[in-house]
C-alpha positions as CSV (number, residue, x, y, z in Angstrom):
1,X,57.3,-85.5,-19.8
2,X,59.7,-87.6,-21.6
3,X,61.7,-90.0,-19.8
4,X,60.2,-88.9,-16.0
5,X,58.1,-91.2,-14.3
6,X,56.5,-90.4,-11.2
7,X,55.3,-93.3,-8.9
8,X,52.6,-92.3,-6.3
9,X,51.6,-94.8,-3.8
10,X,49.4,-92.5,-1.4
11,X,45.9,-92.1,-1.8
12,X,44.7,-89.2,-3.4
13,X,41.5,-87.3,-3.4
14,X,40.1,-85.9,-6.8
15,X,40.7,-82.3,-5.7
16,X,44.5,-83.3,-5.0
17,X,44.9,-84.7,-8.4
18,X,43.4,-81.5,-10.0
19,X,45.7,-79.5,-8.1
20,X,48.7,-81.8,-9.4
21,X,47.0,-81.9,-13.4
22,X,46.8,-77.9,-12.7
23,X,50.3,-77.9,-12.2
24,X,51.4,-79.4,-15.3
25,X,52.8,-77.8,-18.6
26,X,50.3,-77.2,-21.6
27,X,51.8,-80.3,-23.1
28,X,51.9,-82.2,-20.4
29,X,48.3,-81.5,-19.6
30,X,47.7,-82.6,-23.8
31,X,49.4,-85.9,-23.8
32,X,47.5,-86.6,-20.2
33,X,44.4,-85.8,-22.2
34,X,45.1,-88.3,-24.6
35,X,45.5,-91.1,-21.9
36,X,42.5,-90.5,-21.0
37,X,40.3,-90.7,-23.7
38,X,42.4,-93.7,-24.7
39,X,41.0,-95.2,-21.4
40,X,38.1,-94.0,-21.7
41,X,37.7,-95.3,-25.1
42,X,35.2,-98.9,-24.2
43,X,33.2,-97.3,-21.9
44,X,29.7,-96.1,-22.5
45,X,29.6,-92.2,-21.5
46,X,26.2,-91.1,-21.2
47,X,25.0,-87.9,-23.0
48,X,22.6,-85.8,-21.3
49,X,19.2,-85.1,-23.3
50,X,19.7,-81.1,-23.0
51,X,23.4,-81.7,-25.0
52,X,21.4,-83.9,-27.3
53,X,18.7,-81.5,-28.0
54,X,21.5,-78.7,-28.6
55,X,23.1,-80.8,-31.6
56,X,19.4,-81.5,-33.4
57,X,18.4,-78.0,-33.2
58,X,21.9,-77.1,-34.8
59,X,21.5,-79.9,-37.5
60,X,18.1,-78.9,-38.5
61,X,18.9,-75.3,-38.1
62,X,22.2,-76.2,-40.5
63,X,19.9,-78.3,-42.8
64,X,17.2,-75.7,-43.1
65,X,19.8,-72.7,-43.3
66,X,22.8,-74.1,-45.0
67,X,24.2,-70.6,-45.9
68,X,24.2,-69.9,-41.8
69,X,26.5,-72.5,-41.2
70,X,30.4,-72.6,-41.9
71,X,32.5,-75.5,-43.3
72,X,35.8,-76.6,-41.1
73,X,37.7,-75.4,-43.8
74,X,36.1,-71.4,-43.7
75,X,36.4,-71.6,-40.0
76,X,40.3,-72.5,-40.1
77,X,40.8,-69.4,-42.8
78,X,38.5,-67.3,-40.2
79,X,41.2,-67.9,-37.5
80,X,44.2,-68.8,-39.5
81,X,44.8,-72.3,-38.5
């Protein structure tokens, strides 16, 4: 984006503004990302219990299993980060 500014003052549904994020470069649509969860940052998000119970069955399945798991490091060999 650089030095472009865009100033919008008309109201915009949330289906417009997907449209216009859709529309965006790769990096455009990164450093937007970013903004984001920078403003996003203070406020309380709310997990749902079924993402919850996901990550303990995957910790108790990693603590009772360890060899079933992968570190961050074998996973960045396995794909050559």
């Amino acid at each position: 984006m650089g030095s472009q500014q865009i100033k919008l003052n008309i109201p915009v549904s949330i289906n417009q503004l997907i449209d216009i994020v859709k529309q965006l470069s790769p990096k455009e649509k990164f450093l937007l990302s970013n903004v984001l969860w920078d403003e996003t940052e203070d406020i309380d998000i709310e997990i749902p219990e079924e993402h919850k119970q996901t990550v303990r069955k995957r910790l108790q399945r990693m603590e009772e299993q360890p060899g079933s798991c992968f570190t961050w490091k074998e996973i960045e060999r396995k794909i050559e980060l």
